[in-house]
C-alpha beads as a LAMMPS data file, in Angstrom:
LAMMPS data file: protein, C-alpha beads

103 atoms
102 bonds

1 atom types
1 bond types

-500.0 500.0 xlo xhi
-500.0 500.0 ylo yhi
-500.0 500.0 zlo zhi

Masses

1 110.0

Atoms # bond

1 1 1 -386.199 -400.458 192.674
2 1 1 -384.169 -401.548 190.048
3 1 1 -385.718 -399.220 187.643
4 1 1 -385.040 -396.592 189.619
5 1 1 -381.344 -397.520 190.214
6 1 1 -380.828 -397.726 186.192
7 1 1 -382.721 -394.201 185.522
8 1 1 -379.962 -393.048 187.975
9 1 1 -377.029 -394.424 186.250
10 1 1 -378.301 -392.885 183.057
11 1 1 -379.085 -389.646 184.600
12 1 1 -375.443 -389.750 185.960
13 1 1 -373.923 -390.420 182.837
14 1 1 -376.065 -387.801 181.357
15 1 1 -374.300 -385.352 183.263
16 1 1 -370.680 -386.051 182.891
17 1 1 -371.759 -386.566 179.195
18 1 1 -372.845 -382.734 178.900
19 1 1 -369.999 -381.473 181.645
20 1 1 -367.514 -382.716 179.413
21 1 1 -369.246 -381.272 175.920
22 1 1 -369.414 -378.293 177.838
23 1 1 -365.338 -377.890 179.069
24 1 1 -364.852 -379.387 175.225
25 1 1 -366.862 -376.259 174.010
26 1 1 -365.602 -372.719 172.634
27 1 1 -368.938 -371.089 172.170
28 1 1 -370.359 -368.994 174.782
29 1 1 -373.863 -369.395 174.243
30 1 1 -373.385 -373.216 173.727
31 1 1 -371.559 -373.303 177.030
32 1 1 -374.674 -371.776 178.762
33 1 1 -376.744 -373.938 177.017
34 1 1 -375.075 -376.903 177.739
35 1 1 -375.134 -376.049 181.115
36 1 1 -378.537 -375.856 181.524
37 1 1 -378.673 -379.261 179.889
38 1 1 -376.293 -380.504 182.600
39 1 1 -378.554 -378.752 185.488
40 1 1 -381.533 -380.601 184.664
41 1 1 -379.318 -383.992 184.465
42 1 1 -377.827 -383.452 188.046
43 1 1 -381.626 -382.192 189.095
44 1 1 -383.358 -385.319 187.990
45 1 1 -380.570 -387.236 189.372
46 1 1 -380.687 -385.674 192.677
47 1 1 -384.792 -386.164 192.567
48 1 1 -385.093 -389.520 191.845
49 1 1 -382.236 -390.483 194.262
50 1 1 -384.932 -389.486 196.581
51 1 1 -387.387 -391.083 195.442
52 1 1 -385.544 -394.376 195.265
53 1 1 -384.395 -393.606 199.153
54 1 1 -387.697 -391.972 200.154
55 1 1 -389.970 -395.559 198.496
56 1 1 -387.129 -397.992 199.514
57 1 1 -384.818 -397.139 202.212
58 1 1 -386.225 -394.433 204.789
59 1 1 -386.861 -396.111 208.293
60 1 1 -386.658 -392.902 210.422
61 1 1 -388.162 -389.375 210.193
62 1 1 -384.520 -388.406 209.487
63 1 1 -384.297 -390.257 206.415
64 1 1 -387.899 -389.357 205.344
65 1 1 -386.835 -385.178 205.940
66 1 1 -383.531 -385.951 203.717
67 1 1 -385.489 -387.684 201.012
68 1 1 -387.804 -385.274 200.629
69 1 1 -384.942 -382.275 200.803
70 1 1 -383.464 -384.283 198.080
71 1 1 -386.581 -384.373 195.946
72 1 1 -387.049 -380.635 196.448
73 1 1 -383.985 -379.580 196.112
74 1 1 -383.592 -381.556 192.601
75 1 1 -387.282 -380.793 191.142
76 1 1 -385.895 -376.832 191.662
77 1 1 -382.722 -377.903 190.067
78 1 1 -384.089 -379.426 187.359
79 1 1 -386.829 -376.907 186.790
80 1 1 -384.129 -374.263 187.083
81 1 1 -382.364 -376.023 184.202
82 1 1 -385.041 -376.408 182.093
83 1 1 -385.785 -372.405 182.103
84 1 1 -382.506 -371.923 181.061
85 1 1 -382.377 -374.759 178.730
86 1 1 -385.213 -372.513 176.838
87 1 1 -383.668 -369.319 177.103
88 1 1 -380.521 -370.231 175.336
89 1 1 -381.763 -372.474 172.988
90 1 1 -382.529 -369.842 169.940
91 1 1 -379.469 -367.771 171.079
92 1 1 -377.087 -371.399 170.432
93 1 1 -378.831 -371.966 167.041
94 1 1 -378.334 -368.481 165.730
95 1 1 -374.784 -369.060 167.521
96 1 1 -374.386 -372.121 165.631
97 1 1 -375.704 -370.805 162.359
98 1 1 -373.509 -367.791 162.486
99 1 1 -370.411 -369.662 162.880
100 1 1 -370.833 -372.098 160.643
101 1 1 -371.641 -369.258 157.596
102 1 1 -368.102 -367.929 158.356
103 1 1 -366.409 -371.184 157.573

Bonds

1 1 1 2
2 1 2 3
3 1 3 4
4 1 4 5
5 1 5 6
6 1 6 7
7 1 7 8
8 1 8 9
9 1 9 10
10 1 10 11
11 1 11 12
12 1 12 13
13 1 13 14
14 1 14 15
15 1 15 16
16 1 16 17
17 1 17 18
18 1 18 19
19 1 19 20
20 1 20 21
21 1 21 22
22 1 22 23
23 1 23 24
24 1 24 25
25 1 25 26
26 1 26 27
27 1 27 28
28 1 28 29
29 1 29 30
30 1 30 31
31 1 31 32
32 1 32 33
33 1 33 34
34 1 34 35
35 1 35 36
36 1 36 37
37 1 37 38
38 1 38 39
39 1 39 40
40 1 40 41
41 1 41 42
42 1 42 43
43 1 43 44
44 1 44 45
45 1 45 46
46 1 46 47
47 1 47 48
48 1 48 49
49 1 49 50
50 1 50 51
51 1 51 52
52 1 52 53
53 1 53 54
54 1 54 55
55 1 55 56
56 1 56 57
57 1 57 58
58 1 58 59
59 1 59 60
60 1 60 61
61 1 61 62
62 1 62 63
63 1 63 64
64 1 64 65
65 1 65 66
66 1 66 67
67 1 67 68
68 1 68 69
69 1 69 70
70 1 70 71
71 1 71 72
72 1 72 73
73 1 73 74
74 1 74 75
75 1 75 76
76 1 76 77
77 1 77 78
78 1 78 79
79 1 79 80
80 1 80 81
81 1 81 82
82 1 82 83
83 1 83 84
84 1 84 85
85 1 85 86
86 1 86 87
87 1 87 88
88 1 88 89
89 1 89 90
90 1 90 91
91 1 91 92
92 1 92 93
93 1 93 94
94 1 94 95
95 1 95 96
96 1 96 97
97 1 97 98
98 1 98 99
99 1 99 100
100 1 100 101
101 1 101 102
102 1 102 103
């Protein structure tokens, strides 16, 4: 349990870390891509939160339905975030590149 409860924290942190990068930013592509690093933060969050509540906490078929909702919904998110992570990846380098040439 406590494993899971750290992996959470980090995952959390994780999150604000690239939300903030990502208000911080003036690139467009970086923003997207940032994003997408942020989505699959929240989404592993969100999916091991259930995990942790579906192993540890559920008593009742209610709790069991949220847990696994939770663990859905986040695996999407996270897989989601991942696509996109891969998408804009090349675009921020070039991005990146491009900008930096100018200065």
């Amino acid at each position: 349990m406590f494993v899971f409860v750290v992996l959470i924290g980090i995952l959390f942190a994780f999150y604000l870390f690239y939300k903030t990068k990502y208000i911080r930013s003036n690139r467009q592509v970086e923003k997207k891509w940032l994003s997408a690093k942020s989505n699959i933060a929240l989404g592993l969050f969100v999916c091991l939160f259930g995990i942790n509540h579906l192993i540890f906490i559920s008593e009742t078929a209610t709790s069991y339905l949220i847990a696994s909702i939770f663990i859905l919904y986040g695996a999407y998110f996270s897989w989601i975030g991942f696509k996109k992570y891969k998408h804009y990846l090349p675009f921020a380098i070039e991005e990146a590149a491009m900008l930096d040439s100018k200065k």
